[in-house]
N, C-alpha and C positions, 0 to 999 in steps of 0.2 A: 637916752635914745632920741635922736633925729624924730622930728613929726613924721609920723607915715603918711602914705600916699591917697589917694583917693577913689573907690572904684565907683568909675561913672559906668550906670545899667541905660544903654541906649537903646531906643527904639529906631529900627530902622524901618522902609516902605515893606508892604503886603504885597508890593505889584509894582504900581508905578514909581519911578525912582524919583519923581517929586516929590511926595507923602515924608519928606525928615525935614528936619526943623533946622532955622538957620543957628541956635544953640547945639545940636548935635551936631552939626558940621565944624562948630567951633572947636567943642571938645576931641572930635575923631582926630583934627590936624593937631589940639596940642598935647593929647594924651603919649604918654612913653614908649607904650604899646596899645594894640588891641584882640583882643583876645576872640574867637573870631568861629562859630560854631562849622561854618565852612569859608576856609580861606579862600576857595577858589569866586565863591559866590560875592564873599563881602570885598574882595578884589577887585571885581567889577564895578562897584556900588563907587569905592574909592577912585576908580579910573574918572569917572562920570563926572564926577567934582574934584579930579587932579589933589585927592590926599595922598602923599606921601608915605605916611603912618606904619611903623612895622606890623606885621601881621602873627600872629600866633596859634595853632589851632586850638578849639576847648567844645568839645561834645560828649555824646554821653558815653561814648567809649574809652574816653581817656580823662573827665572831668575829676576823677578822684585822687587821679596822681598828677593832675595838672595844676587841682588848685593849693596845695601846699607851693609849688614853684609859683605859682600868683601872689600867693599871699605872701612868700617871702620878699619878694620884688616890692608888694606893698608896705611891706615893714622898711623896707630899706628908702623910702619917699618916692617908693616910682609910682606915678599916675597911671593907672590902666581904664580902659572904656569895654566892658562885656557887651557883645552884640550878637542877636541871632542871625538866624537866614532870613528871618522876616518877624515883624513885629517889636513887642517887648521881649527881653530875656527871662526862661522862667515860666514863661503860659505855654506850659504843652513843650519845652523847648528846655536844653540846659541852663541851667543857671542856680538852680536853692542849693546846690553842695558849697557855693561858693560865697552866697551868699550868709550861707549860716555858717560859714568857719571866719567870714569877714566879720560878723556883728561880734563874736566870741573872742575877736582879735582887739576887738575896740577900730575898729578901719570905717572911717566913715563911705557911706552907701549914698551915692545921688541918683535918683532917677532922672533921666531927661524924657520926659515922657514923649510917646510915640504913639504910632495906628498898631491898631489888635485886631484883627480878624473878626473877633467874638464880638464886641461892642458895634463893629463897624454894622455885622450881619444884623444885630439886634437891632439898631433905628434901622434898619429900611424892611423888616421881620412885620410891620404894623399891628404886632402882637404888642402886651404889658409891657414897660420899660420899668415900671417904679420898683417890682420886686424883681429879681432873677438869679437862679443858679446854673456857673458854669461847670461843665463836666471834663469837659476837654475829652480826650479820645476813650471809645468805652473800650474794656477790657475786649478779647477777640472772642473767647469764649468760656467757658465753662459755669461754674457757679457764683462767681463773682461778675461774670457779666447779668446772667437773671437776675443779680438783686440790684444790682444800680438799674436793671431798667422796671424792675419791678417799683422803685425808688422812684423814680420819672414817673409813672404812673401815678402813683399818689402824691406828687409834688402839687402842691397850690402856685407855687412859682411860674415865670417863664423859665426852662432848661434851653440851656444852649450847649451842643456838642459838637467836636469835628469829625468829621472821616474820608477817610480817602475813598478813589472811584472804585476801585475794587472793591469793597463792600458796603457801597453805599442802598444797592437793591436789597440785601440781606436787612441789612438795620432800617429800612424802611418797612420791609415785609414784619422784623419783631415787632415796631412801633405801632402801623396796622394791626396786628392779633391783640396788641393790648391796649391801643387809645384807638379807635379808628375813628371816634366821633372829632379830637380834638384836629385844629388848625396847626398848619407846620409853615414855615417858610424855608428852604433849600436854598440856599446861596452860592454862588460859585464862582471862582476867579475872581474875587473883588479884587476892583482897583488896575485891573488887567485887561486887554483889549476884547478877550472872552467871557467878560463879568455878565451873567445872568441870575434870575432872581426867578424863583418859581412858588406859586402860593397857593393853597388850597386845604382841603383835609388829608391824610395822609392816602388817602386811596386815591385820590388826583394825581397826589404828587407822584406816586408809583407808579399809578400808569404813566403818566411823561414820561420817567424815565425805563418803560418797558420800551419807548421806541424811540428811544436816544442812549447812545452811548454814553455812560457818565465818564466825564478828563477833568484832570483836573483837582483843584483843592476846594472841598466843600464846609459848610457851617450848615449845621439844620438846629433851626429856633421852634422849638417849640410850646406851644398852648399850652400853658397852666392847669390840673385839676379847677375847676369850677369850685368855688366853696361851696359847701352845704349851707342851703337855705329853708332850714326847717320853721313852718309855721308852728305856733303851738297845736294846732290840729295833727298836723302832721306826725307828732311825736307823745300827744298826750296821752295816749292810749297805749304808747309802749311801755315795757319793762327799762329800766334801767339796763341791762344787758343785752334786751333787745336792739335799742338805738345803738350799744356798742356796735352790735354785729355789722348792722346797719351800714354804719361809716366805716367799718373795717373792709366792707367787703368793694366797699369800692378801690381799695389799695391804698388806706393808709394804716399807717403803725399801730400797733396798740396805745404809744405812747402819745400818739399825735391826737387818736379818738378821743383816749381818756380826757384830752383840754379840751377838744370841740364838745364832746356830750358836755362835761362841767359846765360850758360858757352858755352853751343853750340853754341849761336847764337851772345854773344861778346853783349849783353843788357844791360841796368842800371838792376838790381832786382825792383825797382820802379816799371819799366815798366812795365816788366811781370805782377808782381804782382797786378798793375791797369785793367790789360786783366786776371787774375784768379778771380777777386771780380764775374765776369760774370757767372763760375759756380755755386758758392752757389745759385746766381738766377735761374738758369738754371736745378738745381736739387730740389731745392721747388716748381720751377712752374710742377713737374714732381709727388711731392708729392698729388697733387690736381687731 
């Protein structure tokens, strides 16, 4: 068999059509195709820099019968470039269906790296940089949204999330009921002539936007749980299940407690975790 092709994953601008690299411009003109989450969009991008490049569509409505005909093109040595409407491919955006039947194919995967939305928000967020998890858009609702944001709640991390203007009030309103102490940054239109940046605790940031219209594409970064910083005073007089309760009730996991009580207290994890069996019964006999 002929060497296969090569899919280059490009990043393309968030906003400005500067923000792409003179290496992705390389590849866009010499790649076979491009594969093109909106062609009408990435059209534009191509007009700006007079590429040529055929165009292809590939989104989340057609990604799964799209990427076999990709992938066969790549088995045949054709070079293809996957690009979103903005950013990297893949973050919040089509692209892992194709990505995981290229790696399964043996097709080598080049990143050209590019701007992200989420990175970009986070340094100018003047929250943690060293840890962070991103969430990308939360569920709209049901039970799966309360436990990711139950999850943000006890996160030690910085959380970074997207959402649109249309419920950007709602998901600030859950965030206030359940962090209102911590720091948020709200970012919006990066890289666009409308790029604002709003900072405060979450009840600041809601009121701003009680008397502005949210438009727009937004990031909200938010403040990390605070680690527990127990003196020995502070905990020497508890039970061993007490301290669990303790840390639990702040919103985090069973499983997350059981390591903080152990580290504070220099425990086996056995231990503890033999004195946490006693909540599960302690909250079903609560259920009755």
């Amino acid at each position: 068999m002929d060497k296969a092709g090569r899919l280059y994953i490009c990043g393309t601008p968030i906003g400005n059509l500067e923000d792409i690299s003179l290496r992705a411009l390389k590849v866009l003109k010499k790649v076979h195709l491009i594969a093109a989450e909106d062609t009408r969009r990435t059209r534009n991008l191509l007009n700006y820099y007079q590429i040529k490049t055929s165009l292809k569509s590939y989104h989340e409505h057609n990604e799964r019968e799209r990427t076999g005909e990709l992938i066969s093109l790549l088995k045949e040595g054709k070079d293809i470039a996957l690009v979103s409407d903005a950013g990297m491919p893949g973050i919040s955006d089509p692209g892992k269906v194709i990505f995981k039947a290229a790696v399964e194919e043996g097709i080598e995967l080049i990143p050209i790296p590019g701007p992200t939305a989420a990175i970009s928000a986070l340094v100018v967020s003047g929250l943690r940089m060293d840890r962070f998890v991103f969430e990308g858009f939360l569920p709209r609702s049901g039970k799966e949204r309360k436990q990711r944001l139950a999850a943000i709640k006890g996160e030690e991390r910085t959380v970074i999330i997207y959402e649109s203007p249309y419920r950007l009030r709602d998901t600030l309103q859950e965030l206030l009921d359940l962090l209102a102490e911590r720091k948020v940054a709200v970012v919006r239109e990066i890289s666009k002539v409308h790029e604002e940046k709003v900072y405060g605790q979450v009840e600041e940031v809601l009121s701003f936007y009680a008397d502005q219209e949210p438009k727009g594409e937004f990031v909200i970064v938010i403040e990390g749980r605070p680690a527990p910083e127990f003196s020995k005073e502070g905990w020497e007089d508890m039970t061993v299940l007490e301290h669990l309760k303790l840390i639990m009730d702040q919103g985090v996991s069973k499983k997350k407690a059981i390591k903080e009580v152990a580290l504070i207290r220099g425990l086996p994890k056995r231990k503890v975790y033999s004195e946490a069996v006693v909540i599960d019964y302690i909250d079903n006999d609560n259920k009755f």
